[in-house]
Backbone bond lengths (Angstrom), bond angles and torsions (degrees), N, CA, C in turn:
res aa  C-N    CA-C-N  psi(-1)  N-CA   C-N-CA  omega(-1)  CA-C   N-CA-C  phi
1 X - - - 1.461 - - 1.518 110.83 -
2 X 1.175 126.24 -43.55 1.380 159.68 164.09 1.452 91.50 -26.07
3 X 1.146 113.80 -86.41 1.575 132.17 173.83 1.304 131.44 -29.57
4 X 1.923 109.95 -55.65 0.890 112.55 -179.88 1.928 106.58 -70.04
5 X 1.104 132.64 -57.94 1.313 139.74 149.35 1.511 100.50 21.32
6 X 1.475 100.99 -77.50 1.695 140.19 -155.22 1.311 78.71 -51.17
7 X 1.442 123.36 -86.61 1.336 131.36 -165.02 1.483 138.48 -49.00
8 X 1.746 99.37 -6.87 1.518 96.61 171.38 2.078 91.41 -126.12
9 X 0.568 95.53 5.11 1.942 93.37 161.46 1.681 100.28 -86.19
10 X 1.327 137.33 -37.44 1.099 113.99 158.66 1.277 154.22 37.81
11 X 1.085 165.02 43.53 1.522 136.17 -145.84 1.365 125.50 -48.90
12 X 1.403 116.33 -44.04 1.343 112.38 -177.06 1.252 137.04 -69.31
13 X 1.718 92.50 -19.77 1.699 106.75 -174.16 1.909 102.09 -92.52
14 X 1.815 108.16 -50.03 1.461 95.00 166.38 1.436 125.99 -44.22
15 X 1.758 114.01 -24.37 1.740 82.94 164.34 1.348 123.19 -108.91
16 X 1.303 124.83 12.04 1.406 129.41 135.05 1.368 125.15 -41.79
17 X 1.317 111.46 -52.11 1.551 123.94 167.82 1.829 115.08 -53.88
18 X 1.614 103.57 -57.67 1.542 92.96 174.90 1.282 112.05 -69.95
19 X 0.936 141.47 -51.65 1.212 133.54 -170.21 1.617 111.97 -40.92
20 X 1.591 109.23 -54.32 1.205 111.93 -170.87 2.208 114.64 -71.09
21 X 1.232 109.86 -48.32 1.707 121.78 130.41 1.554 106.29 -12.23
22 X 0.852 135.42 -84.18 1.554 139.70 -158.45 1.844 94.87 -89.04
23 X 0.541 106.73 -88.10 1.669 87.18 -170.53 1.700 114.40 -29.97
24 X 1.122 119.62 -30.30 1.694 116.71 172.38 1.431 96.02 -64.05
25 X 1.358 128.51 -60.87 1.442 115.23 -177.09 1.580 133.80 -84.14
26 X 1.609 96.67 35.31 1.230 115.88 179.37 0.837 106.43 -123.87
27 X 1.208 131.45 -32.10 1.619 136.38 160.57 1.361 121.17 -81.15
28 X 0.974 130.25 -20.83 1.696 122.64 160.35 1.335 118.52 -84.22
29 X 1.425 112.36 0.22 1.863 120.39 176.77 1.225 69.38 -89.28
30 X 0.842 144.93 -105.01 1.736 151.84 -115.07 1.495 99.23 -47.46
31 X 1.820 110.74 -68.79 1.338 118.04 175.59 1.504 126.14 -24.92
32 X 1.737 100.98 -67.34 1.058 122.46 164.89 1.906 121.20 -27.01
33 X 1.295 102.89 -62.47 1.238 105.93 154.29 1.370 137.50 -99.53
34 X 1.221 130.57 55.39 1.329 154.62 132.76 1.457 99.39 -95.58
35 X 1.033 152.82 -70.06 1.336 140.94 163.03 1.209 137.78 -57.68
36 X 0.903 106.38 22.09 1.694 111.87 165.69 1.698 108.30 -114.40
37 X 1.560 101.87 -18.79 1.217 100.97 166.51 1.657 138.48 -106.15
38 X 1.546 84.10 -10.10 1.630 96.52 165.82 1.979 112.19 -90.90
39 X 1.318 113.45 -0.92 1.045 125.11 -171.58 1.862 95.13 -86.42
40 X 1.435 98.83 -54.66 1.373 102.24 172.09 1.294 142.91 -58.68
41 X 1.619 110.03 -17.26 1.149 155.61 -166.31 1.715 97.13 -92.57
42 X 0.562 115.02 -68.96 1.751 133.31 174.59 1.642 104.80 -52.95
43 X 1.413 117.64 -70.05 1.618 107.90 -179.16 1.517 109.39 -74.88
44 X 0.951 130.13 35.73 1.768 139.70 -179.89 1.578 97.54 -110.31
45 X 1.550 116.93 -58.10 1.395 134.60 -134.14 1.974 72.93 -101.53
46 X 1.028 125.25 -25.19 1.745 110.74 -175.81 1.206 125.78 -80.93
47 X 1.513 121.48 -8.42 1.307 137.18 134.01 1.344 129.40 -24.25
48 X 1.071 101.81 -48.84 2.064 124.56 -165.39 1.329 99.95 -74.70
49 X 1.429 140.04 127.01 1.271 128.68 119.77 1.157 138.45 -99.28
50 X 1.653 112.30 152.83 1.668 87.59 -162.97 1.240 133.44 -69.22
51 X 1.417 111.94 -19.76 1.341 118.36 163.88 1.348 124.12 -28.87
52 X 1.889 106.23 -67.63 1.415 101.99 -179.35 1.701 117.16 -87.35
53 X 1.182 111.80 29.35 1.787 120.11 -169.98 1.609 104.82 -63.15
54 X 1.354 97.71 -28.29 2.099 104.74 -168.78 1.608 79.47 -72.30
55 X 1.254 141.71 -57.42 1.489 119.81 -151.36 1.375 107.64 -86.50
56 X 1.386 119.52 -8.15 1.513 118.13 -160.86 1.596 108.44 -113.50
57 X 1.201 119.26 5.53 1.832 134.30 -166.09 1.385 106.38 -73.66
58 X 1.217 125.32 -7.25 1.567 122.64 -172.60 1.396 93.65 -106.09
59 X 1.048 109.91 -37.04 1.870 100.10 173.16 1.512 114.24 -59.25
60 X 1.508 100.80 -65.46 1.832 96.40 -174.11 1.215 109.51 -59.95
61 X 1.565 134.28 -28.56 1.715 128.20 177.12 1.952 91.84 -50.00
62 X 1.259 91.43 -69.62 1.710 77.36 -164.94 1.507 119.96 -54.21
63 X 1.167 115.38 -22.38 1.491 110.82 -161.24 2.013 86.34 -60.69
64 X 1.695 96.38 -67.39 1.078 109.96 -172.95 1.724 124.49 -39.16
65 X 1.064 94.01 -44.74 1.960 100.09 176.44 1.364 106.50 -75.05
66 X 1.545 118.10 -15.83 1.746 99.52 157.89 1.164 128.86 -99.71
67 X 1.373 96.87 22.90 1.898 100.31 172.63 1.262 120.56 -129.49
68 X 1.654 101.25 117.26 1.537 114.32 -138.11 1.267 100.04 -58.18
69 X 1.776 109.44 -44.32 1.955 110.16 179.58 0.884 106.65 -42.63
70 X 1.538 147.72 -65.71 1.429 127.47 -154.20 1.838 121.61 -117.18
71 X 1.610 86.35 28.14 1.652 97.65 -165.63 1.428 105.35 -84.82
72 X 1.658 127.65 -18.64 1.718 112.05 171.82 1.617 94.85 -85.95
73 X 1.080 127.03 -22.69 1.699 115.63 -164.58 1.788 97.63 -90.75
74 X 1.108 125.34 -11.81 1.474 136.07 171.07 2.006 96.63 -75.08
75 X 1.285 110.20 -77.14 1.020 118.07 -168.45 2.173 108.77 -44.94
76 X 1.424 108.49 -31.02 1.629 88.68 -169.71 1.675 94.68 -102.85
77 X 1.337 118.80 -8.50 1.741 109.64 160.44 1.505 105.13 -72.08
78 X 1.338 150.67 -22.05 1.169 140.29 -136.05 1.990 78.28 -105.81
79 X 1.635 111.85 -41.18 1.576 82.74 -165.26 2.106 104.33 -78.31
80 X 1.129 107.40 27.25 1.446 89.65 171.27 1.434 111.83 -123.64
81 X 1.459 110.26 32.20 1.406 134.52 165.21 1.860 106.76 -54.24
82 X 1.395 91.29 154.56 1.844 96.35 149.22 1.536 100.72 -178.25
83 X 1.473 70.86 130.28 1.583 96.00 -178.96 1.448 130.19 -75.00
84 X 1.060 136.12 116.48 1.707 122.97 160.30 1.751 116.23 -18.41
85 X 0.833 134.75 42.52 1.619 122.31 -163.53 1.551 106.00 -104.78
86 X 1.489 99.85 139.69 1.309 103.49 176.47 1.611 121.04 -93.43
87 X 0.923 96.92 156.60 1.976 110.26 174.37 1.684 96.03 -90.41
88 X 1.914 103.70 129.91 1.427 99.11 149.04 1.637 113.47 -97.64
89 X 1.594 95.98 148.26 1.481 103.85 176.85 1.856 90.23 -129.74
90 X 1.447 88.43 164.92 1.275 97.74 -179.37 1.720 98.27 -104.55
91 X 1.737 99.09 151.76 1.174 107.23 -166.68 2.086 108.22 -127.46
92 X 1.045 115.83 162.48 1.329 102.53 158.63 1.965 125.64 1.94
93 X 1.741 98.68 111.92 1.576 93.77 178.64 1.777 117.10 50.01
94 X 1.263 94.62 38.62 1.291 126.99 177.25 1.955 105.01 34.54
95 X 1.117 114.37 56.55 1.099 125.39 158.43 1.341 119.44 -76.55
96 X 1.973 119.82 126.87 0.909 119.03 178.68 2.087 122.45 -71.90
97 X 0.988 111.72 120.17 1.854 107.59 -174.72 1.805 88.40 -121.61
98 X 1.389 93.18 140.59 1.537 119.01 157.06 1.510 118.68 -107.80
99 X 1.328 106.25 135.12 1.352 127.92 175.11 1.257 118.32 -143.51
100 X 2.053 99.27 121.63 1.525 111.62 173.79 1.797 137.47 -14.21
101 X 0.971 142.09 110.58 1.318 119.48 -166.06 1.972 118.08 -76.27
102 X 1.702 88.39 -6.32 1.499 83.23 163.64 1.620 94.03 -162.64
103 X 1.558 122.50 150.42 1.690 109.35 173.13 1.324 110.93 -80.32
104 X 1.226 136.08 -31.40 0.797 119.12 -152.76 1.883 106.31 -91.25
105 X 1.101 109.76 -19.46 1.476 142.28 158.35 1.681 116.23 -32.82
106 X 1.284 123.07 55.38 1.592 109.18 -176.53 1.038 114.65 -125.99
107 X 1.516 118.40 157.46 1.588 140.56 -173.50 1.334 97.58 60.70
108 X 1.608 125.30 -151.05 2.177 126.23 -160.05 1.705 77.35 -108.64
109 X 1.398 111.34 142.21 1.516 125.93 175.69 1.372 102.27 -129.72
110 X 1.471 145.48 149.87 1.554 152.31 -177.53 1.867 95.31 -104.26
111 X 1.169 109.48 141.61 1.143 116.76 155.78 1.496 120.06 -92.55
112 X 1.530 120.30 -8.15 0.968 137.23 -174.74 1.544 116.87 -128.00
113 X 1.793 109.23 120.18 1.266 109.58 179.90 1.748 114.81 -45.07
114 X 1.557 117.18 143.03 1.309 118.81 -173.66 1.210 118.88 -58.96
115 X 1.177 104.95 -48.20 1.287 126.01 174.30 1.093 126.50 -78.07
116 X 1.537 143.41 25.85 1.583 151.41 110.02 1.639 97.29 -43.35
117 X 0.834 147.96 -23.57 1.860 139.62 -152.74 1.651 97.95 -127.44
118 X 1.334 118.39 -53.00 1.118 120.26 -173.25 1.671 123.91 -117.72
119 X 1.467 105.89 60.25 1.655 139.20 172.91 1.034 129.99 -81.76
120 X 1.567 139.06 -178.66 1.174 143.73 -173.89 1.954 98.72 -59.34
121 X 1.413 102.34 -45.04 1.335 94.70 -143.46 1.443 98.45 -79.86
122 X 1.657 117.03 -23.45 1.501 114.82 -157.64 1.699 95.39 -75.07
123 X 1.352 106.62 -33.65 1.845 108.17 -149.82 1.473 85.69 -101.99
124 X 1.330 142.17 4.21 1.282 109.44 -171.47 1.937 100.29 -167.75
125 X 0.710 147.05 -83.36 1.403 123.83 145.48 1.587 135.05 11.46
126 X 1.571 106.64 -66.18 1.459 132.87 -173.08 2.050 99.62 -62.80
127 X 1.550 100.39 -22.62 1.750 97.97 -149.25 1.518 87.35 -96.57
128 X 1.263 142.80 10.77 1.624 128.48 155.38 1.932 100.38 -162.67
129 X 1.273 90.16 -173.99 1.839 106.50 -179.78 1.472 99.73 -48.33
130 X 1.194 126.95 61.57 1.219 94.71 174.26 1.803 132.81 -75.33
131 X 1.155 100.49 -11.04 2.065 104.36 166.58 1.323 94.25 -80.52
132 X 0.779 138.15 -10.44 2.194 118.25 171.13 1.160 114.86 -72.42
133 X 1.855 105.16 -36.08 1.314 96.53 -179.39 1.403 119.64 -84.44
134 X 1.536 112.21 -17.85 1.487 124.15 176.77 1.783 116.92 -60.12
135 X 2.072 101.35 -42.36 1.311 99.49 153.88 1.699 143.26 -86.59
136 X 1.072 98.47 8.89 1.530 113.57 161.68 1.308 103.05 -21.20
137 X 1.703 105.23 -105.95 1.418 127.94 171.93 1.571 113.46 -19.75
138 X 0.811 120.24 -43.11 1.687 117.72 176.62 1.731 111.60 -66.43
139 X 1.621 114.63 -60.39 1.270 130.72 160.02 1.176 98.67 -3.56
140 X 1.630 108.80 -91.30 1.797 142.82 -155.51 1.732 86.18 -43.51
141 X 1.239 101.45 -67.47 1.502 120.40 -155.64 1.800 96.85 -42.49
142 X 1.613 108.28 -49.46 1.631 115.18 -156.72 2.099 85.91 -71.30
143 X 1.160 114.04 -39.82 1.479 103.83 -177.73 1.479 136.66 -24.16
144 X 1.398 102.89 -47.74 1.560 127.50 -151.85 1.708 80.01 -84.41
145 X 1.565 132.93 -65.48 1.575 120.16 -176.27 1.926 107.27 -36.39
146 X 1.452 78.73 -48.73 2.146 86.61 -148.73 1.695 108.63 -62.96
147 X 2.191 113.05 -21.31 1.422 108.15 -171.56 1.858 89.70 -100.26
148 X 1.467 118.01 -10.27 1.354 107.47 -168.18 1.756 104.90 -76.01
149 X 1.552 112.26 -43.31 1.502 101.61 -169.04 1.758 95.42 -86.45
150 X 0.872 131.38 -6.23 1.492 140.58 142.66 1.062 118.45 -14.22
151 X 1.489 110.39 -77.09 1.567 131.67 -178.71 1.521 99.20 -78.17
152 X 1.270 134.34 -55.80 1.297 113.35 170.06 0.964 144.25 -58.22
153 X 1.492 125.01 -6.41 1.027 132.45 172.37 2.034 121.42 -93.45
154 X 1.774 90.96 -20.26 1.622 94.39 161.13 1.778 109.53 -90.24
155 X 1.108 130.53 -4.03 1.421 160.61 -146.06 1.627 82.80 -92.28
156 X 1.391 123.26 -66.12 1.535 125.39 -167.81 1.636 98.68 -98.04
157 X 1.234 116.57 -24.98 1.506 89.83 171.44 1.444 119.52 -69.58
158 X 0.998 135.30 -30.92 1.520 151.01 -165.89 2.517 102.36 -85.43
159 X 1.542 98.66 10.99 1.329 83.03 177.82 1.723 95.52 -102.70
160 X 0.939 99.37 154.44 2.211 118.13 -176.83 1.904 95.37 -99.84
161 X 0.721 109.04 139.28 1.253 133.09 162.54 1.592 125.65 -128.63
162 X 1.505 110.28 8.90 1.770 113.21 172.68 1.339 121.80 -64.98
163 X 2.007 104.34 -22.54 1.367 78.42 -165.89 1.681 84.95 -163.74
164 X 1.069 141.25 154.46 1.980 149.32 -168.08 1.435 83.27 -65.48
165 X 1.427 142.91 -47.06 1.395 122.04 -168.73 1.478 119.30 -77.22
166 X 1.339 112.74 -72.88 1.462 101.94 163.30 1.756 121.89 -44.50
167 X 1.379 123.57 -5.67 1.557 115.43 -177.48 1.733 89.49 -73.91
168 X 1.408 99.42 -66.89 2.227 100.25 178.11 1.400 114.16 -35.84
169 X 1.320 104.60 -56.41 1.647 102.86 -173.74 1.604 112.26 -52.22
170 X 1.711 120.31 -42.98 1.052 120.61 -167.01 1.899 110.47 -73.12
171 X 1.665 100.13 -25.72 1.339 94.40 -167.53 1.272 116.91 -75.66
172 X 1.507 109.36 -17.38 1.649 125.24 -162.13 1.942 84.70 -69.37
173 X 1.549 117.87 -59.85 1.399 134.75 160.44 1.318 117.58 5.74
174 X 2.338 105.83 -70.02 0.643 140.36 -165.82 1.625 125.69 -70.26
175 X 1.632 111.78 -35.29 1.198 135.73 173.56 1.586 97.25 -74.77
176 X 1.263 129.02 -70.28 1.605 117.84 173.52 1.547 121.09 -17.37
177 X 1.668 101.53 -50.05 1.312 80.38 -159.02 1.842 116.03 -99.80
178 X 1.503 80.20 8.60 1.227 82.83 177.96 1.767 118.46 -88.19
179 X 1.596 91.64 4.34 1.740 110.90 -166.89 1.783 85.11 -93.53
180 X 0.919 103.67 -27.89 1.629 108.96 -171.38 1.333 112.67 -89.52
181 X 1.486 138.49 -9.86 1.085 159.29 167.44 1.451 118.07 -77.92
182 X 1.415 112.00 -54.81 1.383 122.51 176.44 1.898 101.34 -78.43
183 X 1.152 118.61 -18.99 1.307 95.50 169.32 2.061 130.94 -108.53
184 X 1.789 74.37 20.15 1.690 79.60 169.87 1.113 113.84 -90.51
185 X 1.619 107.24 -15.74 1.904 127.16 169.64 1.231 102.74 -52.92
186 X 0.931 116.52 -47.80 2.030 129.77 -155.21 1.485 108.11 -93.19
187 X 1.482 118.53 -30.29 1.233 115.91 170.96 1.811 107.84 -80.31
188 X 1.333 115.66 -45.30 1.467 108.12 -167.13 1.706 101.54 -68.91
189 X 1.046 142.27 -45.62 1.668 139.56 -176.93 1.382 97.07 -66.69
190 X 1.299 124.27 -41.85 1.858 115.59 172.25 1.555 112.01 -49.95
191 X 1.310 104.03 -66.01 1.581 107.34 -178.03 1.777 108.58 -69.59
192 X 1.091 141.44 1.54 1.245 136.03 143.15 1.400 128.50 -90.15
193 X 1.106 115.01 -1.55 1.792 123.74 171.85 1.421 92.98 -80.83
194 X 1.865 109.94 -61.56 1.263 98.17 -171.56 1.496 134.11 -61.58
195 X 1.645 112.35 -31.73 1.341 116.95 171.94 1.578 118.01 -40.58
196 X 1.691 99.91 -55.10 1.501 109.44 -177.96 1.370 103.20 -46.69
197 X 1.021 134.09 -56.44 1.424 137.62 -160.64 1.670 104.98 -76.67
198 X 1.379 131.85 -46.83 0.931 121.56 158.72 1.705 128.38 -29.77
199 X 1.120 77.51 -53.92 1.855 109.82 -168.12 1.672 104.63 -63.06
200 X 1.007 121.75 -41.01 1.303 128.99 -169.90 1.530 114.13 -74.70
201 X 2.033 110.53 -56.67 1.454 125.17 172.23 1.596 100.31 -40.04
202 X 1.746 117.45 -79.55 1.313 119.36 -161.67 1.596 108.79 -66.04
203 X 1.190 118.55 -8.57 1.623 97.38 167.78 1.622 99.27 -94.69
204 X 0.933 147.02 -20.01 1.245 136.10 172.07 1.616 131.80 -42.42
205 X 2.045 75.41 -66.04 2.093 117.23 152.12 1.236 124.00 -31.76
206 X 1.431 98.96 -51.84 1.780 114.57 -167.99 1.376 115.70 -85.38
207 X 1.444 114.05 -66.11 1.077 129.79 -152.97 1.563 118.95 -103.84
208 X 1.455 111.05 -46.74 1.700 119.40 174.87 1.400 121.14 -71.57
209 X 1.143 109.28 -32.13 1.557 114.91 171.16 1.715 121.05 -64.80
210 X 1.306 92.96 -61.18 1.848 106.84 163.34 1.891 98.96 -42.13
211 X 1.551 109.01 -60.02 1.554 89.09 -147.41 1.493 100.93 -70.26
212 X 1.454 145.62 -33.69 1.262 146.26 120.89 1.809 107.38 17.81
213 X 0.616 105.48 -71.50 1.929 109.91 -173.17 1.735 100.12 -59.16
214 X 1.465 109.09 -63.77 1.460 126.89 -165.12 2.150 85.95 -65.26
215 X 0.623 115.32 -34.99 1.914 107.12 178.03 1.803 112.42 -75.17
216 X 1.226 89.03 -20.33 1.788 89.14 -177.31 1.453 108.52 -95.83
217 X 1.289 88.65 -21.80 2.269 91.97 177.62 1.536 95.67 -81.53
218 X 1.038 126.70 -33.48 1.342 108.52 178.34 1.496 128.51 -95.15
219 X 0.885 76.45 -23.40 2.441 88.95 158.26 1.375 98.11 -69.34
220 X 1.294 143.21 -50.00 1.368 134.55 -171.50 1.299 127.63 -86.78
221 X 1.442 109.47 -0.16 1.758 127.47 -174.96 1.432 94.10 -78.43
222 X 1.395 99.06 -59.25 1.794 123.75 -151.78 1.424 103.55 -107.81
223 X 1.906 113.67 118.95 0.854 131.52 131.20 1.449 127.10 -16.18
224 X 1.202 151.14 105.28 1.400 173.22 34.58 1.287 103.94 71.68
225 X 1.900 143.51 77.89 1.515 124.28 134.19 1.167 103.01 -112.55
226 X 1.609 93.26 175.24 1.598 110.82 174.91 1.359 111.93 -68.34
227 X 1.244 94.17 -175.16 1.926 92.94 162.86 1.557 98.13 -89.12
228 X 1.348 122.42 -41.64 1.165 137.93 -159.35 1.558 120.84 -56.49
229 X 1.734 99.70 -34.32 0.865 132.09 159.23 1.639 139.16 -65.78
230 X 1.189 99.49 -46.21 1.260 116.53 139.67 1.480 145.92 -6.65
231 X 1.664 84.54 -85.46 1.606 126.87 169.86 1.519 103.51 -48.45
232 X 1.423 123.81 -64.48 1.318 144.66 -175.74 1.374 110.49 -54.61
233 X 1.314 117.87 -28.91 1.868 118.31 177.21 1.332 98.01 -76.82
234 X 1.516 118.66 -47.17 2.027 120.29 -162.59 1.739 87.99 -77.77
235 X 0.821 126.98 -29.49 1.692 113.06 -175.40 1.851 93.95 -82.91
236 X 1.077 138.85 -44.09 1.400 128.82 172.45 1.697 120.20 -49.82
237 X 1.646 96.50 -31.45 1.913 104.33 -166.45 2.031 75.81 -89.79
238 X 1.174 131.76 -52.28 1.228 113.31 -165.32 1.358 125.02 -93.60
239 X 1.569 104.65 44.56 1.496 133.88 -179.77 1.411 100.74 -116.84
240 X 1.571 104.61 -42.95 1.396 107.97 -166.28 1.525 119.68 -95.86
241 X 1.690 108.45 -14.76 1.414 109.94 158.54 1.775 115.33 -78.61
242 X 1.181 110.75 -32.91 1.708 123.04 -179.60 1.859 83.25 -58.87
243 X 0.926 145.49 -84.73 1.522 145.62 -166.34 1.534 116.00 -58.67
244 X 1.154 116.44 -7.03 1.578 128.82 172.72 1.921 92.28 -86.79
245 X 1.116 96.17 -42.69 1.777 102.99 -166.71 1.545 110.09 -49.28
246 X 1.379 86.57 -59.65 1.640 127.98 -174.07 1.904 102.02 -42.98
247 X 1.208 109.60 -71.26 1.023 119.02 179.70 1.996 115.63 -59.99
248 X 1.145 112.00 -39.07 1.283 103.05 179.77 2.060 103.86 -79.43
249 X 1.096 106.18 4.95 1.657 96.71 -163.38 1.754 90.82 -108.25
250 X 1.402 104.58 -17.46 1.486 112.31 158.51 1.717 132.18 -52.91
251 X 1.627 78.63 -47.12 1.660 90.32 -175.28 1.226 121.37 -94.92
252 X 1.554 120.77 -5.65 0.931 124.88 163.23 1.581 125.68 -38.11
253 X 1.238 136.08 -73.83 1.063 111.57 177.23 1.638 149.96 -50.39
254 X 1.638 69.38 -18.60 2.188 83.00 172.78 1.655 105.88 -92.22
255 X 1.112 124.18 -2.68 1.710 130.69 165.40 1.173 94.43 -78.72
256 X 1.476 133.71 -68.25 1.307 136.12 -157.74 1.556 114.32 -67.33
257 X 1.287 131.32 -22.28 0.729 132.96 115.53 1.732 162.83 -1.38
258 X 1.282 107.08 -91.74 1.366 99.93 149.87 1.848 120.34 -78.65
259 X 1.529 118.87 -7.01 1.533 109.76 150.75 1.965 105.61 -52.96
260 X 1.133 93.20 -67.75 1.878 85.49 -176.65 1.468 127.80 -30.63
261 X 1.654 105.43 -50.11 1.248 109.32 -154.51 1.550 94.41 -90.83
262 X 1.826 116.86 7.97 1.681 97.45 178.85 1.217 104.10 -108.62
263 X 1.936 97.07 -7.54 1.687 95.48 163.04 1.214 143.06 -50.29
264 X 1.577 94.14 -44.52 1.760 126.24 -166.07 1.664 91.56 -76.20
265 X 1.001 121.19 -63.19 1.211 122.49 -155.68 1.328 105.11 -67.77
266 X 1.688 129.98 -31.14 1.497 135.93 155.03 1.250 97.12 -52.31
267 X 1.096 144.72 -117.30 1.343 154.58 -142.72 1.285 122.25 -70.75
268 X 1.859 116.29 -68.56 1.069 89.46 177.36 1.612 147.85 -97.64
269 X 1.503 118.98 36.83 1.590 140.47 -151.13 1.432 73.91 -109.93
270 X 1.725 131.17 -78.74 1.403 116.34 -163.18 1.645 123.57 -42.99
271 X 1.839 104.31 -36.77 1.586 108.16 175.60 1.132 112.02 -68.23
272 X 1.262 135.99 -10.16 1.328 119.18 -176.53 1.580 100.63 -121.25
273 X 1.004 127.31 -31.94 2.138 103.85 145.70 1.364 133.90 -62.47
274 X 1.509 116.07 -3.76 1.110 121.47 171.00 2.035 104.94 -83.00
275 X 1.220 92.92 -31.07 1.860 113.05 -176.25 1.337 103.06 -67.18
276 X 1.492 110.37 -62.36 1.927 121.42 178.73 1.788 99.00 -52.41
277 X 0.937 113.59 -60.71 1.714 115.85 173.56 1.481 116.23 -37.34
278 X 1.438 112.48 -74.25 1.811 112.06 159.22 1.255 110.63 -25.41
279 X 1.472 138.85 -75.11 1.014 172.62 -153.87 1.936 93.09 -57.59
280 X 1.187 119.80 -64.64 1.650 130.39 -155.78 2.081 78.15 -79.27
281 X 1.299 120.92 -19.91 1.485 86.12 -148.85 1.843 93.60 -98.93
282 X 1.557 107.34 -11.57 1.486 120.32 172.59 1.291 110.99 -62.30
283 X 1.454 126.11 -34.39 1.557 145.31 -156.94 1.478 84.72 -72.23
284 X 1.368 114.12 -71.55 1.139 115.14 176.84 1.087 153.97 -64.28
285 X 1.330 109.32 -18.75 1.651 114.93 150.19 1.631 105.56 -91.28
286 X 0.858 124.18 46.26 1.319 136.68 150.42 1.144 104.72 -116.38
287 X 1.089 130.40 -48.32 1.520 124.43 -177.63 1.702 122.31 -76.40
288 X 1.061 90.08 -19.56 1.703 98.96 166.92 1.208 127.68 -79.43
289 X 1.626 107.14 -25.97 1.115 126.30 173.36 1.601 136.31 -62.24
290 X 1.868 100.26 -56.33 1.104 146.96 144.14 1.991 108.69 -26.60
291 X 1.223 92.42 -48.05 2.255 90.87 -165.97 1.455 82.88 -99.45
292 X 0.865 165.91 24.53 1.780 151.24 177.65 1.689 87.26 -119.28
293 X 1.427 118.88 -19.72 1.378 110.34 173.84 1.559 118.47 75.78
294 X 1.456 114.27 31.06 1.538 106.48 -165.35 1.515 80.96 -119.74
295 X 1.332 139.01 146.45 0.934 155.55 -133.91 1.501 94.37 -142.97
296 X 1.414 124.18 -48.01 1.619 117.27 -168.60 1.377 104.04 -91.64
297 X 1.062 125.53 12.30 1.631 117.98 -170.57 1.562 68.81 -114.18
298 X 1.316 140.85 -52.48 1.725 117.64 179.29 1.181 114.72 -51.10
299 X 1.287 134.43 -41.00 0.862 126.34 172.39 1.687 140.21 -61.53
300 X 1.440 97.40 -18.45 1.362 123.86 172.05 1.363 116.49 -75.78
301 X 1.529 120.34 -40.71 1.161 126.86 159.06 1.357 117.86 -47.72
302 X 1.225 123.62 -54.70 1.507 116.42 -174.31 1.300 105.65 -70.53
């Protein structure tokens, strides 16, 4: 018991031991918090459906832009948004009318898969050291060479050769530490097998599973086109207004047209039978005037 004691009080192996000690609880803090915030992240976004997302988008912008974890990977998905938004045009007697900017175009759609922005690396990787912990295992592993020829190398300095008694005494010395050498080998690849394996379960546990949930709420919020796609709807709507154009710039003259002739015949056909009428009824009191033979009552007329 004595012995074994001896052999892990050590120096070389106690800091094999902390090291390997402290990196386990450096990596399950981290985990730990990556999931507490993708957890939070997840029951936020389960609120939303996409249905009502067009009326409800000013809420999750803010929620999201005040939360520092996912507020730059919020901010460069948000500009590959597109909105349902309408254009006002003016219409008849300058009435304001809105019209869709594309039909087929409805509720907020991404031109960009979600998950380019919101991935392993942005939500969970990006949020601590994560290559320290990747070189951990290597660390541990490089230990066991660098404390083994370590000890062997104070292992042979420490043997006496002055004299047959001190040579035994020193070798008995010598065998120790070389028992203690070969098992800083065996301890550092032990405690790096296990880290890996540690390391692997609780990020699986912690972190991959959560970000898994938080990737499917946002694949299912948001509508999915291309840009390309996109492009191809506004060139279809501005195919079909260019041929709306076309056709009314056709008919224009036969509108303008019978506008004229329902003008004339409104307005000005009655003023000018009302004029011919004036006109027929002067003729005739001129002529009545004229055969009665009175000359100053013509003259009175004019």
């Amino acid at each position: 018991m004595h012995g074994f004691l001896a052999i892990f009080t050590d120096i070389p192996i106690l800091i094999v031991l902390s090291l390997f000690i402290g990196s386990i609880i450096f990596c399950i803090r981290k985990y730990m918090f990556v999931q507490k915030n993708l957890k939070l992240l997840e029951s936020f976004l389960a609120n939303f459906k996409k249905s009502d997302l067009n009326f409800r988008f000013k809420e999750i912008d803010e929620w999201m832009s005040a939360n520092p974890y996912v507020k730059t990977s919020w901010g460069e998905f948000k500009n590959t948004l597109v909105f349902s938004e309408s254009i006002a045009l003016k219409g008849q007697n300058n009435n304001i009318m809105y019209k869709e900017v594309s039909s087929t175009i409805q509720n907020i759609q991404t031109t960009v898969d979600p998950l380019y922005f919101f991935n392993e690396e942005t939500l969970v990787t990006s949020k601590f050291n994560y290559k320290f912990v990747q070189t951990v295992s290597t660390i541990l592993t490089g230990c066991g060479p660098l404390f083994t020829f370590m000890n062997i190398a104070l292992a042979f300095g420490n043997i006496d050769f002055s004299s047959q008694e001190n040579t035994l005494s020193s070798l008995s010395g010598f065998i120790g530490k070389m028992q203690i050498a070969a098992l800083v080998s065996v301890v550092a690849v032990g405690c790096s097998l296990i880290f890996i394996i540690v390391e692997k379960l609780a990020y699986n546990n912690l972190c991959k599973k959560n970000l898994y949930l938080v990737q499917n709420r946002f694949t299912s919020l948001f509508y999915n086109v291309s840009a390309e796609k996109f492009l191809l709807e506004l060139l279809k709507e501005t195919k079909i207004q260019n041929n709306s154009l076309q056709h009314m710039i056709t008919e224009l003259p036969d509108n303008f047209k019978v506008s004229l002739n329902s003008s004339v015949a409104s307005n000005l056909v009655p003023y000018l039978e009302n004029l011919i009428f004036g006109l027929n009824v002067l003729n005739k009191k001129i002529k009545e005037v004229a055969s009665s033979g009175k000359s100053d009552d013509v003259d009175e007329l004019f």
